[in-house]
Backbone as CSV, one residue per row, in Angstrom:
resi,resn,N_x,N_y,N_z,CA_x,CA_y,CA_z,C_x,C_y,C_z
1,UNK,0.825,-1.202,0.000,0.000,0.000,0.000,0.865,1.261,0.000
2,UNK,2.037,1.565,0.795,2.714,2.452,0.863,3.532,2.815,-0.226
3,UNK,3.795,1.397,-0.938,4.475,1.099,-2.205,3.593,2.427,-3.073
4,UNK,2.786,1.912,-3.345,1.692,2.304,-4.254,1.075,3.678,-3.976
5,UNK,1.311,4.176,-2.656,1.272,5.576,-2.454,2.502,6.086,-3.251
6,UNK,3.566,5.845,-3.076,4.966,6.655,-3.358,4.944,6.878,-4.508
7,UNK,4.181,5.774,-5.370,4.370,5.567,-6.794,3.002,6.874,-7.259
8,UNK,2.391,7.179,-6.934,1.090,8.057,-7.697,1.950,9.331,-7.343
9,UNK,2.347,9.577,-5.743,3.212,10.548,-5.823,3.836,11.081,-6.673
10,UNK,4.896,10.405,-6.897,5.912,10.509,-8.257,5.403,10.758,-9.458
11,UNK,4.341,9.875,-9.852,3.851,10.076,-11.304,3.142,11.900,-10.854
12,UNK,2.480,12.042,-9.662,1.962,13.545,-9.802,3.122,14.786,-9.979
13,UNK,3.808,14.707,-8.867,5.171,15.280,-9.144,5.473,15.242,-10.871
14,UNK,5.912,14.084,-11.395,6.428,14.503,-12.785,5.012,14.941,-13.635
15,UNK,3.870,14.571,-13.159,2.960,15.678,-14.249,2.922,17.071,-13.949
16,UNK,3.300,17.472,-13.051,3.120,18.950,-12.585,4.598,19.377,-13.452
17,UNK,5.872,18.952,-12.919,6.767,19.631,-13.485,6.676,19.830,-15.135
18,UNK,5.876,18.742,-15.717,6.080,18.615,-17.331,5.184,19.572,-17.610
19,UNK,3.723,19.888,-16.732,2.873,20.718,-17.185,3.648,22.414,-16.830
20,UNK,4.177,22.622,-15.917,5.239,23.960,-15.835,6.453,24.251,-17.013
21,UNK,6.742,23.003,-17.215,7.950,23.318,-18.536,6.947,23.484,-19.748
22,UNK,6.206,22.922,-19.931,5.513,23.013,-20.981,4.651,25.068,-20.719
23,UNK,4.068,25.083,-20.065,3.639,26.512,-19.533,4.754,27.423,-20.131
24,UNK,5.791,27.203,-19.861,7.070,28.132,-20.111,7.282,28.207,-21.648
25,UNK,7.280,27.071,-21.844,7.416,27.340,-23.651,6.179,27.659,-24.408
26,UNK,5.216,27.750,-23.723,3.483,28.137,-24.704,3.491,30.159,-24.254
27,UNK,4.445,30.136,-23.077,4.380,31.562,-22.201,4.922,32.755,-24.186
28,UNK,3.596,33.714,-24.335,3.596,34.362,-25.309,4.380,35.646,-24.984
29,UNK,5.224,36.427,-26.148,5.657,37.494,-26.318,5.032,38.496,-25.569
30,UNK,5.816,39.714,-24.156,4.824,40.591,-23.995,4.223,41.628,-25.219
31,UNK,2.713,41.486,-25.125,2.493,42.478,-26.447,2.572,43.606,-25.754
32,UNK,2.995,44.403,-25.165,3.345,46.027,-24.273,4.784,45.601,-24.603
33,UNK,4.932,46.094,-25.476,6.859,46.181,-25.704,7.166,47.015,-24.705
34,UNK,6.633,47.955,-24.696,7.265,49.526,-24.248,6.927,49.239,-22.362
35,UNK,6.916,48.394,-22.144,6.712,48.191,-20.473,7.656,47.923,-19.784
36,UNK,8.673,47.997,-20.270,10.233,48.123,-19.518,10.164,47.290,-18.791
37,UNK,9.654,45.796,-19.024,9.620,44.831,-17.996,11.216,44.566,-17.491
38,UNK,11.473,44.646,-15.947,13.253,43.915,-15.822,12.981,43.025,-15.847
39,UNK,14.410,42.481,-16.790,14.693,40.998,-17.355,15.824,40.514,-17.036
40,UNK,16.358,39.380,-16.970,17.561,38.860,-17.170,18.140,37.079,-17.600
41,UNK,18.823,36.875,-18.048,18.909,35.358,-18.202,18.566,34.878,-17.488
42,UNK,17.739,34.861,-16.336,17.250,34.125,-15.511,15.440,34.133,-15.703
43,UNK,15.051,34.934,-16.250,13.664,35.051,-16.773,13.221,33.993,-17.547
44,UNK,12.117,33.489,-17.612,11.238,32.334,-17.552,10.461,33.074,-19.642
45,UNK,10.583,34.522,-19.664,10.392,34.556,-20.715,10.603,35.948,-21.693
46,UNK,10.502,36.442,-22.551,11.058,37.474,-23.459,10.293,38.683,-22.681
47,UNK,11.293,39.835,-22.455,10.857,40.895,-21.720,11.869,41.727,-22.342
48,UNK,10.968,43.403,-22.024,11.717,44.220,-23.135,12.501,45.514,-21.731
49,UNK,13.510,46.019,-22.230,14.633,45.623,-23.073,14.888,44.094,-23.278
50,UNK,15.067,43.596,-24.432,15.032,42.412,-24.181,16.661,41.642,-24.083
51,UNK,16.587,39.931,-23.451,17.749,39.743,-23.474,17.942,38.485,-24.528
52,UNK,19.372,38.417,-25.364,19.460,37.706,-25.736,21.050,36.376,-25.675
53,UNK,20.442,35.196,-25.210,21.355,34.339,-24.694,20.781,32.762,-24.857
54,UNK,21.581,32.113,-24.622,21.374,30.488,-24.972,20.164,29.951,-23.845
55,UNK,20.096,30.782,-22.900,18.873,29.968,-22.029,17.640,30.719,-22.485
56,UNK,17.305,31.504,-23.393,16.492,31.758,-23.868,15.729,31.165,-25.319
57,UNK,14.762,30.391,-25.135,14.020,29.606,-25.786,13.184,30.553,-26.870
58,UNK,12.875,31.829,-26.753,11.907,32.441,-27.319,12.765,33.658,-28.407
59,UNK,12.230,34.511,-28.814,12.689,35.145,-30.113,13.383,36.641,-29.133
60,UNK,14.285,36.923,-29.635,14.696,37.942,-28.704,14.539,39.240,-29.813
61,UNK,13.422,40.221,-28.617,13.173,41.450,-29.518,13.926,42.868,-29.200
62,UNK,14.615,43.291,-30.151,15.099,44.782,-29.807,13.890,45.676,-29.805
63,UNK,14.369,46.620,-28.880,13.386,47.934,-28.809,13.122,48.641,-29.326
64,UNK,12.253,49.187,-29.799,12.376,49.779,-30.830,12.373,51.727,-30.689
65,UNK,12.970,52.877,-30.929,12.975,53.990,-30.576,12.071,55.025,-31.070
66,UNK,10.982,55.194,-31.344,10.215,55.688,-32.144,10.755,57.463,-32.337
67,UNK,10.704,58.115,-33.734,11.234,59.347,-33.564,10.170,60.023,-33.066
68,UNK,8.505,59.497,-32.842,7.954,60.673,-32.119,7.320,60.451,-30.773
69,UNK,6.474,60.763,-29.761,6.386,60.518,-29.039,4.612,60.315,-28.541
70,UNK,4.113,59.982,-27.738,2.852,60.207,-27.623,1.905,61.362,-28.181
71,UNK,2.543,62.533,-27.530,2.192,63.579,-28.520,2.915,64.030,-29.732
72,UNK,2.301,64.382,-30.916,3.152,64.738,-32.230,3.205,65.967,-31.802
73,UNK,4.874,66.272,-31.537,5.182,67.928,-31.439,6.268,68.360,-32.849
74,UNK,5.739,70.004,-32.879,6.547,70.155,-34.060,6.613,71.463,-33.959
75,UNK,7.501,72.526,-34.243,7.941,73.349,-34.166,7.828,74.253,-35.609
76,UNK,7.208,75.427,-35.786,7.375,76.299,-36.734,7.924,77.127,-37.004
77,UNK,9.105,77.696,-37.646,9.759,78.815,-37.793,8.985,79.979,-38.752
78,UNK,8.917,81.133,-38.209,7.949,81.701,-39.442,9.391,82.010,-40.609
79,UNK,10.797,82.422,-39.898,11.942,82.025,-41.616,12.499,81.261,-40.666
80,UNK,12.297,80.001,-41.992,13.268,78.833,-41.642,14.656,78.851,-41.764
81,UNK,15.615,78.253,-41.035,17.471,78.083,-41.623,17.156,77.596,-43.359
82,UNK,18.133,78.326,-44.266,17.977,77.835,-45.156,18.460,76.125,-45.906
83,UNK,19.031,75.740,-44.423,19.284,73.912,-44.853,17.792,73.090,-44.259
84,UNK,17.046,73.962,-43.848,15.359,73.264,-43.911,14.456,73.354,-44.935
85,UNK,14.778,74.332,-45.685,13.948,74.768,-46.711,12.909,73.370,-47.454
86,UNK,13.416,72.405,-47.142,12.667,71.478,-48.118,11.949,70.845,-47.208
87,UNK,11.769,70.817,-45.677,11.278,70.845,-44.772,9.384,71.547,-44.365
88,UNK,9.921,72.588,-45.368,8.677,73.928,-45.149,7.850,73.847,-46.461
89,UNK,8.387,72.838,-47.611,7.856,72.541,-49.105,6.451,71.574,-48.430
90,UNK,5.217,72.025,-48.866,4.343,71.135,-49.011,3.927,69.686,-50.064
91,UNK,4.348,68.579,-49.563,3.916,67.239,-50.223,2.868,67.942,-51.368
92,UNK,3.397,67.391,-52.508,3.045,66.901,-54.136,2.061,66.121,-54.161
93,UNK,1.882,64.862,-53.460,0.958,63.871,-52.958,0.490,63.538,-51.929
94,UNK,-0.414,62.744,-51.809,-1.065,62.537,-50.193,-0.307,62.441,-49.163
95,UNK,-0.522,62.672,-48.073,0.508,62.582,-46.918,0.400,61.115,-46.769
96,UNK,1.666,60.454,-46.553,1.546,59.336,-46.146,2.761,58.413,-44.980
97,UNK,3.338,59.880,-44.327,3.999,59.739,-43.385,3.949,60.783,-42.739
98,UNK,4.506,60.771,-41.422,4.537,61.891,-40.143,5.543,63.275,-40.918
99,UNK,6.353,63.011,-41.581,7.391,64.076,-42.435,6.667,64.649,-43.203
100,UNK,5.630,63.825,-44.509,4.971,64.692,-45.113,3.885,65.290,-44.368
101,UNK,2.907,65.426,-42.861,2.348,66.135,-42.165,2.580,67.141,-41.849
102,UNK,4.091,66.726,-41.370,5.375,67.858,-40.750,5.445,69.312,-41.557
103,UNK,5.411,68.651,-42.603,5.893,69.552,-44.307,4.723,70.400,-44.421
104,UNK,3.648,69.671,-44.561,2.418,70.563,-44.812,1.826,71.432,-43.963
105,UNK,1.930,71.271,-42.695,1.569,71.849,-41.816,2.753,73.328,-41.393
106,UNK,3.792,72.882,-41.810,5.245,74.127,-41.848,4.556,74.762,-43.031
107,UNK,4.230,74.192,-44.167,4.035,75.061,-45.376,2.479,75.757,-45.248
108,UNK,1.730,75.291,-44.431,0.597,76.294,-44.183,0.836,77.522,-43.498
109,UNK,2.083,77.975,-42.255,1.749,78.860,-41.536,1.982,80.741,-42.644
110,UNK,1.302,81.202,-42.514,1.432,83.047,-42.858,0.929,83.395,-41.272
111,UNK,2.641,84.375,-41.191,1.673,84.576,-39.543,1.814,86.246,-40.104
112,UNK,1.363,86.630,-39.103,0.715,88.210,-38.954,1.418,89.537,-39.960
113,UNK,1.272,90.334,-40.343,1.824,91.362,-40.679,2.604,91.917,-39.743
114,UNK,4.110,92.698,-40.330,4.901,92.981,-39.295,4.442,93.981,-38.635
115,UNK,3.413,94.737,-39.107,3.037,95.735,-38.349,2.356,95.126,-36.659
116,UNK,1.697,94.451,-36.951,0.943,93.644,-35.891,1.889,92.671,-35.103
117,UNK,2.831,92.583,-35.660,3.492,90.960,-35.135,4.616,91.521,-33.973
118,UNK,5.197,90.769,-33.179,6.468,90.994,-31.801,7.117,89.823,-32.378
119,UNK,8.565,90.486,-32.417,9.611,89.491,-32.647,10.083,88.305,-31.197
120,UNK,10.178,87.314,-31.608,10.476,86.218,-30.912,8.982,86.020,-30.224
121,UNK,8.423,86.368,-30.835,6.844,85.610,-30.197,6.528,84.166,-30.340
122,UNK,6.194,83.281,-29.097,6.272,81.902,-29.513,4.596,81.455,-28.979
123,UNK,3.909,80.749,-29.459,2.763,80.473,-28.688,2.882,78.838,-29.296
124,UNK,1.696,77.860,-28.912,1.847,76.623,-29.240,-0.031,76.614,-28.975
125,UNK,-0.788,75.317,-30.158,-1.645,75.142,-29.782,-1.965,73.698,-30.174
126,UNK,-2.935,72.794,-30.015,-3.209,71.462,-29.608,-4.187,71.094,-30.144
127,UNK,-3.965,70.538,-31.107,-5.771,69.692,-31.794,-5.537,68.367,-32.249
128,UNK,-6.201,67.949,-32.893,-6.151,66.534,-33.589,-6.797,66.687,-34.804
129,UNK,-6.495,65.520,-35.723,-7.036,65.336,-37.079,-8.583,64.076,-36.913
130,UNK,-9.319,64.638,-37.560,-10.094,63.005,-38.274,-9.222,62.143,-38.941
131,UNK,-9.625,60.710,-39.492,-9.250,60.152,-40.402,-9.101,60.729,-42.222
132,UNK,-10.137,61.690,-42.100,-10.415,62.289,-43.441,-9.767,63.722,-43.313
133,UNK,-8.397,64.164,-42.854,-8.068,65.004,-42.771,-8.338,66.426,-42.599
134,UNK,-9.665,66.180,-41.609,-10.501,67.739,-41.086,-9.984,67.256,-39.731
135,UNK,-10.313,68.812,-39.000,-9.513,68.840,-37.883,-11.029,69.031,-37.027
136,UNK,-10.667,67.784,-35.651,-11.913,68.252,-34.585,-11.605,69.205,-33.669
137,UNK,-12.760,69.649,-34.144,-13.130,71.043,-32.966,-11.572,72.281,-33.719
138,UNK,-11.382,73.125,-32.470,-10.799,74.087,-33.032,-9.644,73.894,-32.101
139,UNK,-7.764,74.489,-32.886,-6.755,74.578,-32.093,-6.975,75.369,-30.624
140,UNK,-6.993,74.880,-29.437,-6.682,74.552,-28.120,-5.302,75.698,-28.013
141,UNK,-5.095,76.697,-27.424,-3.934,76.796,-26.568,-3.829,77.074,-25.319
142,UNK,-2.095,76.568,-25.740,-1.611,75.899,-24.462,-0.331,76.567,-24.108
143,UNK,0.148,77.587,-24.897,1.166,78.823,-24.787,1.314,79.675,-25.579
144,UNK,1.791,80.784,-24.909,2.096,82.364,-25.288,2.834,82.519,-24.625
145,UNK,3.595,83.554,-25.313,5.218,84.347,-24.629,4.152,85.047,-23.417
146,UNK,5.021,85.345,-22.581,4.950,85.729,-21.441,4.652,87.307,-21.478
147,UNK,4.334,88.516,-20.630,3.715,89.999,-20.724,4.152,90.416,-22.459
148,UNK,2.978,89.666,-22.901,2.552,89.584,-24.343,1.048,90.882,-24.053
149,UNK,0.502,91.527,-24.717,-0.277,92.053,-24.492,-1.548,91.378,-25.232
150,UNK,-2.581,91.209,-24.664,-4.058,90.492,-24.823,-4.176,90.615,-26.393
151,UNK,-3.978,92.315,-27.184,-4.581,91.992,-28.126,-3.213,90.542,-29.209
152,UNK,-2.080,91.395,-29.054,-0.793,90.760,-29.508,-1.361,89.232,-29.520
153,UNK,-1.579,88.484,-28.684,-2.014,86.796,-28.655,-3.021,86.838,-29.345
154,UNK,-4.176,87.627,-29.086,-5.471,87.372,-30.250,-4.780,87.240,-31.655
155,UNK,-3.942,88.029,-32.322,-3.768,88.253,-33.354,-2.618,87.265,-33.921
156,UNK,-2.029,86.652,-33.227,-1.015,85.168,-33.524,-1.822,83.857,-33.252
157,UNK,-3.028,84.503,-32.464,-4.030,83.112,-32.726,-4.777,83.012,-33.743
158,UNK,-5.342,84.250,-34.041,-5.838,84.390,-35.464,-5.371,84.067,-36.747
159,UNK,-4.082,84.366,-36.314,-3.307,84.015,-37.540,-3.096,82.447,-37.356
160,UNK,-2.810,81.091,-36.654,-2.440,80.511,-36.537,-3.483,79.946,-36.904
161,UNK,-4.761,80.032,-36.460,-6.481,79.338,-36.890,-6.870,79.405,-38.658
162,UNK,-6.447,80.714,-39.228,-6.689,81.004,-40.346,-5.991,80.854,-41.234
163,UNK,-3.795,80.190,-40.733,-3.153,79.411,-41.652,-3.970,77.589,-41.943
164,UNK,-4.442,77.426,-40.221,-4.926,75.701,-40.859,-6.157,75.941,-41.578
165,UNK,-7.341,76.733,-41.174,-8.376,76.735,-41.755,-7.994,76.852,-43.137
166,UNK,-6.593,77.465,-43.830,-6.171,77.583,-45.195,-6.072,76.071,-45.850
167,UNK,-5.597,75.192,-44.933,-4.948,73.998,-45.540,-5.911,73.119,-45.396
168,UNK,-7.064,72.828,-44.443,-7.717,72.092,-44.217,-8.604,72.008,-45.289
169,UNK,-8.974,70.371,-45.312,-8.818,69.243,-45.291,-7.854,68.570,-45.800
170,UNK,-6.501,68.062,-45.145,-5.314,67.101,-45.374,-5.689,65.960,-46.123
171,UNK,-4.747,65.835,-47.222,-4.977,64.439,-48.145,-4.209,63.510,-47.343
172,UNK,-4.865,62.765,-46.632,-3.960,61.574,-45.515,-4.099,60.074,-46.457
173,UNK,-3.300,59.417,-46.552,-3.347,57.964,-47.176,-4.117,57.229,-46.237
174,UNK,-5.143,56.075,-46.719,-5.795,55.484,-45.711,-5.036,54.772,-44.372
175,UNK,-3.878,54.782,-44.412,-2.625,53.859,-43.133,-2.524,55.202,-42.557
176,UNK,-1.879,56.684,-42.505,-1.786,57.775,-42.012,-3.001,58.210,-41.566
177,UNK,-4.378,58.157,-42.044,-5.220,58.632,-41.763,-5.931,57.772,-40.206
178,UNK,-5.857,56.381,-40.250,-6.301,55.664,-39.507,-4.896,56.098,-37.830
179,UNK,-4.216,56.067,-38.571,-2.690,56.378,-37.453,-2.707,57.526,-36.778
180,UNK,-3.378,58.458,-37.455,-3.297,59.949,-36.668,-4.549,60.107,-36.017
181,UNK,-6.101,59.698,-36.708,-7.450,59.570,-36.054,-6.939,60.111,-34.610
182,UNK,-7.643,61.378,-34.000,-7.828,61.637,-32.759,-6.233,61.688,-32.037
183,UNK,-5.444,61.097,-32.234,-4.292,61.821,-31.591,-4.229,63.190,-31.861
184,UNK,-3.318,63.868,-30.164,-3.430,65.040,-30.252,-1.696,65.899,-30.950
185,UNK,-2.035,66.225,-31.419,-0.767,67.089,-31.757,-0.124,68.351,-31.586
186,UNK,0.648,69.076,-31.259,1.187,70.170,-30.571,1.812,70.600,-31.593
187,UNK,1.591,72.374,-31.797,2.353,72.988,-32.836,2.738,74.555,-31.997
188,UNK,4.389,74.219,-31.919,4.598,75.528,-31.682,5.051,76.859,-32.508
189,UNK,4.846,77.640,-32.518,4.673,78.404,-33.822,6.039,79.753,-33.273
190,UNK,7.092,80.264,-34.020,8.059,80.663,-33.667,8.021,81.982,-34.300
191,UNK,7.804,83.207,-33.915,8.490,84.238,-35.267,9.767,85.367,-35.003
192,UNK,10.426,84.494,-35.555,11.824,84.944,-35.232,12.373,85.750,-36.627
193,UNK,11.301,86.782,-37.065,11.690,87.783,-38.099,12.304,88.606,-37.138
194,UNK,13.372,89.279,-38.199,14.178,90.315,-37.330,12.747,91.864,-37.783
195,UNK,12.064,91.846,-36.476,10.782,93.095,-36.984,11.990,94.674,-36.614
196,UNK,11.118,95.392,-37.751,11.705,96.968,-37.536,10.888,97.424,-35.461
197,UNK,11.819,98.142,-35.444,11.598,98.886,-33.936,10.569,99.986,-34.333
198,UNK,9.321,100.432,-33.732,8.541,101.126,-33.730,9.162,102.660,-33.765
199,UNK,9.048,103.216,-34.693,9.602,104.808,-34.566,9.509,105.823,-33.120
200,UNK,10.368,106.563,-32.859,10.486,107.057,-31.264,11.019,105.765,-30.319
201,UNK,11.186,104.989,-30.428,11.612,103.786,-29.647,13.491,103.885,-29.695
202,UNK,14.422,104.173,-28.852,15.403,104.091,-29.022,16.448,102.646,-29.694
């Protein structure tokens, strides 16, 4: 009888361990790359940064660095350096990457007349696209230079509403269009014309 206890023992013991090794090799890729799981050759399975070594059974994935970030930020010069210039050229064809967005959206801005405008004025504002390249709702801001005077910001917002309202509706490729849907994007808008000094002003 005791015999025969020891023996079911054993057989349970080796089904448990075979069902754990087996667990380990069915154990799937994390799909959250970006979860900075810590890893090390001692890990049971692929975790990112990931590692790669002989006790690892599974596919070893590099990380990948994306050039943009949760939010699409992008910066406008109202005069660009002239080694950007092709930067500020608006796409020929549908947008069908974050560069040609980049492009079109640089090649929409006309900001203010110099009469109206303050040099080094920077403001930034925040919207998103549809899939069909109309924009929801209206640009959001979220900065202005600092003892800017009330009307001065009206009039770089105006201008900034009435360069996209120029460009809108974006020709997005159906993969860009689905990719940008509702993300928000940040545009800071720069005007770093050298403006004339107001007469009587030393």
């Amino acid at each position: 009888m005791f015999r025969r206890v020891v023996i079911c023992l054993a057989i349970a013991v080796a089904l448990a361990l075979a069902g754990t090794a087996g667990a380990r090799q069915r154990q799937q890729t994390n799909p959250v790359p970006f979860a900075h799981t810590p890893c090390s050759v001692l890990d049971y399975g692929p975790c990112i940064p990931s590692y790669c070594s002989v006790f690892n059974h599974g596919p070893c994935l590099p990380e990948i660095n994306y050039p943009y970030g949760e939010n699409l930020q992008l910066t406008i010069l109202t005069v660009p350096p002239q080694d950007q210039a092709e930067k500020y050229r608006k796409p020929d064809h549908d947008l069908d990457t974050i560069g040609d967005l980049f492009a079109a959206l640089r090649s929409c801005w006309a900001p203010p007349p110099a009469d109206d405008a303050r040099e080094g004025m920077q403001m930034s504002v925040r919207f998103s696209f549809k899939r069909t390249g109309e924009m929801i709702g209206t640009p959001r801001l979220t900065f202005a230079t600092r003892g800017i005077p009330a009307d001065t910001r009206t009039t770089y917002l105006n201008a900034i509403n009435a360069s996209l309202g120029a460009c809108l509706p974006l020709k997005f490729t159906g993969g860009l269009g689905g990719a940008l849907a509702g993300r928000p994007i940040m545009i800071r808008y720069v005007d770093n014309r050298e403006l004339a000094k107001p007469v009587g002003n030393p």
